[in-house]
N, C-alpha and C positions, 0 to 999 in steps of 0.2 A: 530530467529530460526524458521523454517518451523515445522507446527502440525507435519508433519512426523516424524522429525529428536526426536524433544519432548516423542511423542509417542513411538522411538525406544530407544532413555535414561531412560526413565522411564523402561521401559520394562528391560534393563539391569540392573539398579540400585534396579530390585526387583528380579536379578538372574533369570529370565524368557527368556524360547526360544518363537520364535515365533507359537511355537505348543504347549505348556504351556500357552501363553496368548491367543489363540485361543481356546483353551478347558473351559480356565473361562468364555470366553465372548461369548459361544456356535458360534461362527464363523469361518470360513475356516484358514487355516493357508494362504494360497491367500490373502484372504482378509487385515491379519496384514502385509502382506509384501508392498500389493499396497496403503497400508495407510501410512506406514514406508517410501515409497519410493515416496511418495506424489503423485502417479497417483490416487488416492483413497480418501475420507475420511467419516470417522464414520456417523453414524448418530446421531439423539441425545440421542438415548437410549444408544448406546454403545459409546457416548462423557460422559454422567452420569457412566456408571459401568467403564471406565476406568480413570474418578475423583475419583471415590470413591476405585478404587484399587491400583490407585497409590498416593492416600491421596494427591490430587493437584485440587484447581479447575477447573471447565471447564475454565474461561476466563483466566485464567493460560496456560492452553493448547495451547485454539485459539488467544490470544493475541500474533501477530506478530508485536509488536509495537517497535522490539529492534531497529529498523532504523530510528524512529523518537521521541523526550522526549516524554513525555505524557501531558507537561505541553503545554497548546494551546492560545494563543494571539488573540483573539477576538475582534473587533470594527468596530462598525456600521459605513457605510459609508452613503453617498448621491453622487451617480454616477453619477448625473445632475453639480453637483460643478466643475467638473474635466474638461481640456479639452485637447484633443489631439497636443500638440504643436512638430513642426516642423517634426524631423525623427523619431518620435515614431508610433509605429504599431497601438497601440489602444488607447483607454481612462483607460484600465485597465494599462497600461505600467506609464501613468501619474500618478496614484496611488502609485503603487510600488516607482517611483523616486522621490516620495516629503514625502512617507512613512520611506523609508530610503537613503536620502541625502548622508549622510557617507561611504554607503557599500564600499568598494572596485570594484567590481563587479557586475552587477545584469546581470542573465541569463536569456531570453525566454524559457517556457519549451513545450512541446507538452506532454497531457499525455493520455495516452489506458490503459483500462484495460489487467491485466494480466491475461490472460484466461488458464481457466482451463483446462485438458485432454479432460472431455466429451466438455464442451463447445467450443474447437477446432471443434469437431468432429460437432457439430451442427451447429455453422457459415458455415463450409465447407458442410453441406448436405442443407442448408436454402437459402447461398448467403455467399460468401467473404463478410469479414465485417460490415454485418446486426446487431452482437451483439455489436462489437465495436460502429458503428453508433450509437445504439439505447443506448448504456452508455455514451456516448461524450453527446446528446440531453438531457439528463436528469440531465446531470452535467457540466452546462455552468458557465465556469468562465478561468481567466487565471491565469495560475501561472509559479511561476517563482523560480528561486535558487539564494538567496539573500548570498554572497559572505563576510566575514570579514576576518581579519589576524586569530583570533581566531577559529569562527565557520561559520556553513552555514545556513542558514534558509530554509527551505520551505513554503513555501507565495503563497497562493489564493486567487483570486480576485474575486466577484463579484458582482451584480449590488448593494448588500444590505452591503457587508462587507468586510471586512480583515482578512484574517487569517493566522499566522504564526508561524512554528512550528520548532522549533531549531532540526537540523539533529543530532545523534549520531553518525551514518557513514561517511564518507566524500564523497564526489559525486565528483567522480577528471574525469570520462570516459566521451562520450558525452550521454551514457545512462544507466540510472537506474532502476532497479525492487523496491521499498518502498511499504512493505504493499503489495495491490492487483494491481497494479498500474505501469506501466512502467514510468519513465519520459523519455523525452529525449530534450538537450539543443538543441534550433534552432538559434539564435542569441543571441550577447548581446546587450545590450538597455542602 
C-alpha cells in the first residue's frame, strides 16, 4: 500500500476531513490531498506529527514492503567462479541457473526506477533519462523472477552476492512496479 493510500486510512480511521487533518499539522488542505493522492509526500517533520497522531510508526507508514516478504536470502558469491556457458546472456544468468536448478521458470528482468512526479518533471527539464541512467549506474546487478509451482522469488545478482526475496504478489503481466522499482520480464534463460 502506497504512504498515500496509508495517510488517507489513517486519516479516516481518526474520523478526520482532509481540512481537520490539515489544521493539526498547520498545512494546506492541498497539500493532504497531494500527499493522499501520492503526487506529494510529507516531510519528515510532518512524517513524525502524523506518527504520532495516528499512533503508527513512521516505517509503518513508509514501509511499502507489502510486495515482497521481508525475510531476505543473502550469500556471498565469487563472480570469477562462474562462467557463461552456451545461450546464456551473462555470467549473472549462470548464477541464477545452478543457484536454483529446480525453478520451473526463471525470467530476465530489466529494472528502472519508479520515478516520482517531481522527478518526471526533472529528467524531462535535465535530459530524458539522465535520472534513470544515473540509478541503473549506481545499482549494477541482474535480476531476475525465479518462478515455482508454489511461489516466485525476486533474485539479484551481483559481482559480490545473491540476493533473493520471495514475492507476496504474483508477477503474472510482463511488468511490475515492487517498492520504488518497475521490473519488467525480457527473456526467459
Amino acid at each position: 500500500m502506497s504512504l498515500g493510500k496509508k495517510i488517507k486510512d489513517c486519516r479516516k480511521k481518526a474520523g478526520l476531513s482532509q481540512e481537520q487533518l490539515a489544521e493539526k499539522l498547520c498545512v494546506s488542505r492541498q497539500a493532504v490531498t497531494k500527499w493522499e493522492s501520492d503526487r506529494g509526500t510529507p516531510d519528515v517533520e510532518n512524517l513524525k506529527s502524523l506518527s504520532k497522531l495516528f499512533g503508527v510508526s513512521i516505517d509503518s507508514l513508509l514501509d511499502n514492503g507489502s510486495e515482497v516478504s521481508s525475510s531476505i536470502i543473502k550469500e556471498s558469491i565469487d563472480i570469477l567462479q562462474y562462467q557463461r556457458p552456451g545461450k546464456l546472456r551473462s555470467v549473472y544468468d549462470s548464477v541464477v541457473k545452478e543457484k536454483y536448478p529446480d525453478a520451473d521458470v526463471i525470467f530476465a528482468l530489466i529494472r528502472s526506477k519508479n520515478l516520482s512526479a517531481v522527478e518526471k518533471v526533472i529528467d524531462f527539464i535535465v535530459g530524458s533519462g539522465v535520472l534513470q541512467t544515473a540509478d541503473a549506474m549506481g545499482k549494477l546487478a541482474g535480476w531476475y523472477l525465479v518462478e515455482y509451482p508454489n511461489k516466485q522469488l525476486l533474485v539479484k545478482v551481483t559481482n559480490e552476492f545473491i540476493e533473493s526475496r520471495e514475492l507476496n504478489c504474483h508477477f503474472t503481466e510482463k511488468k511490475r512496479v515492487i517498492g520504488n522499482s518497475i521490473f519488467k520480464k525480457i527473456c526467459e534463460i
